[in-house]
C-alpha positions as CSV (number, residue, x, y, z in Angstrom):
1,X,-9.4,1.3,7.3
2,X,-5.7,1.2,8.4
3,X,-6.0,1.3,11.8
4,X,-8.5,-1.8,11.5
5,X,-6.2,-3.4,9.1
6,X,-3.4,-3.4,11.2
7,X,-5.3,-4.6,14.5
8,X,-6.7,-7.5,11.9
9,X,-2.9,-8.9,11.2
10,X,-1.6,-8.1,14.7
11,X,-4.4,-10.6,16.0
12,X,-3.2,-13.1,13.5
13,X,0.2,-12.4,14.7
14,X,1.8,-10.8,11.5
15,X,4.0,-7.7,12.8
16,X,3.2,-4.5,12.7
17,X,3.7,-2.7,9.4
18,X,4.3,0.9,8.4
19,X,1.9,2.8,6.2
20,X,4.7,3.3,3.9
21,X,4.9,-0.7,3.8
22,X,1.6,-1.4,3.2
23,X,1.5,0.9,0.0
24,X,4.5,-0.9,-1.0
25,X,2.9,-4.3,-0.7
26,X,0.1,-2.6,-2.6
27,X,1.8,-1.8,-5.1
28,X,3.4,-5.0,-6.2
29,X,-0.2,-6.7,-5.8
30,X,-1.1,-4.3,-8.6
31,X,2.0,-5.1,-10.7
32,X,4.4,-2.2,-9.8
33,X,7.7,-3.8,-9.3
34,X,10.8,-1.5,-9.6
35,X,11.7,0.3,-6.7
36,X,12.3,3.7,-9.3
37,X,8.2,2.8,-10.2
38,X,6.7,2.5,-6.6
39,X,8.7,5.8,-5.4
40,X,7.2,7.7,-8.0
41,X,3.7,6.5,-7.8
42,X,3.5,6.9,-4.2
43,X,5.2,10.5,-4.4
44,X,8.4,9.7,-2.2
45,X,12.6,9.7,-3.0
46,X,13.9,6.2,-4.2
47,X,16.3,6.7,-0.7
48,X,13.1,6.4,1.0
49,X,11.8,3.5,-1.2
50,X,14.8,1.6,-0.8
51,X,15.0,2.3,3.2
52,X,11.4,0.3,3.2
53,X,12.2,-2.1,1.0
54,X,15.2,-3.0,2.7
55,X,13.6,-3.2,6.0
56,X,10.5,-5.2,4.6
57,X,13.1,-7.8,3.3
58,X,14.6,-8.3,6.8
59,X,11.2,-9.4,7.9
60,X,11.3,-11.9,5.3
61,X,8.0,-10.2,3.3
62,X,10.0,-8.9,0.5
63,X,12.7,-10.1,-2.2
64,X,14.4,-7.7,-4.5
65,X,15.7,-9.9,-8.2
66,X,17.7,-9.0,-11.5
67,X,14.7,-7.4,-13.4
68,X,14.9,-10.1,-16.2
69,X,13.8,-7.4,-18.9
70,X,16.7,-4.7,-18.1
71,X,19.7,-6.5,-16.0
72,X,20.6,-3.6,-14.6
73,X,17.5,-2.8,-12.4
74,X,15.9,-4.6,-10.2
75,X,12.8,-5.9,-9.3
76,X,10.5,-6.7,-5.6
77,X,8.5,-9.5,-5.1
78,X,6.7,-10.9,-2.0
79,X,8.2,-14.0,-0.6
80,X,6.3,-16.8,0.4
81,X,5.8,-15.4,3.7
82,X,4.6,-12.2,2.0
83,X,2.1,-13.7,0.3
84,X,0.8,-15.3,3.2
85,X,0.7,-11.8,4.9
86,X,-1.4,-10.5,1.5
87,X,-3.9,-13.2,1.9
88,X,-4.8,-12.7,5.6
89,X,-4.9,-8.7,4.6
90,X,-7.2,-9.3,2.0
91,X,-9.5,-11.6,4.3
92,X,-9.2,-8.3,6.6
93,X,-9.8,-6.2,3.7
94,X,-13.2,-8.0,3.0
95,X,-14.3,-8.4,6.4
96,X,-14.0,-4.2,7.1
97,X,-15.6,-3.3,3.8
98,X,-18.2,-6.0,4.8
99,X,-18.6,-4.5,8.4
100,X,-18.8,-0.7,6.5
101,X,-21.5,-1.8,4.0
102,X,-23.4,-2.9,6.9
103,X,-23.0,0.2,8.7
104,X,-24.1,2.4,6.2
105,X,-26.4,0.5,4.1
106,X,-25.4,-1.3,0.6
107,X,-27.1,1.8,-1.6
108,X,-24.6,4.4,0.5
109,X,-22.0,1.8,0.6
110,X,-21.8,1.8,-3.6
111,X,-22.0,5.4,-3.4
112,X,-18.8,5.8,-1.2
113,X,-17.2,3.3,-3.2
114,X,-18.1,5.5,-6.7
115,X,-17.0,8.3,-5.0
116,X,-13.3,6.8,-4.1
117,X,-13.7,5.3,-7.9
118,X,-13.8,8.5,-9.6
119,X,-10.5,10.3,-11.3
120,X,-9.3,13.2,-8.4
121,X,-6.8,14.7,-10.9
122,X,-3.1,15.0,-10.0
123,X,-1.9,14.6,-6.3
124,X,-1.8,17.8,-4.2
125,X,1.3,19.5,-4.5
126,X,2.1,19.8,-0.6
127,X,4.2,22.7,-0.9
128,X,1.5,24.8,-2.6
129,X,0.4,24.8,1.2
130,X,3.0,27.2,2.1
131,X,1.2,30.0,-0.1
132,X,-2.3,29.7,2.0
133,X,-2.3,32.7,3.9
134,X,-3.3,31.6,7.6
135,X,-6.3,32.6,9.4
């Protein structure tokens, strides 16, 4: 999905964006504005938040404000420029789940979509990893 995400805006002409900047745009779609917020709920530092933010406001797709609840945070937004990214990305969005359901048949299509749906429990702890004895 990705992958044909990101060959969708390129042939639009938008520039290539990071994973990491994608989730971020996500994010503040679905209401998660403070830098402290989307670090957490995407399981990285707020260093690392701030290093994408920063670089998704020198390509003009991001603004950071005064929170106007609590002064002394902040808050991201997409610029206009942003939200002109957002809408071609959701016209890509609907044209690959489109080209999936095709694929694979409507019934099969829900199914998937269910499947994604349902509540996966926490995230996976990455370093419990280290404790898998190797084959």
């Amino acid at each position: 999905m990705d992958e044909g995400l990101q060959a969708r805006l390129h042939a639009r002409g938008w520039p290539d964006v990071s994973r990491s900047q994608s989730m971020v745009m996500t994010n503040i779609v679905s209401g998660i504005v403070r830098p402290s917020d989307i670090a957490r709920n995407l399981g990285i530092s707020r260093q690392a938040i701030h290093s994408t933010i920063n670089q998704m406001e020198k390509l003009g797709i991001l603004q950071l404000d005064v929170d106007p609840k609590d002064r002394r945070h902040v808050t991201v937004s997409l610029t206009e420029t942003g939200q002109m990214m957002r809408r071609d990305a959701q016209l890509a969005m609907d044209s690959l789940t489109s080209q999936i359901s095709s694929v694979l048949g409507q019934q099969k299509f829900d199914a998937l979509l269910d499947a994604l749906d349902a509540d996966w429990g926490e995230n996976i702890d990455h370093s419990a990893r280290q404790n898998i004895p190797s084959a």
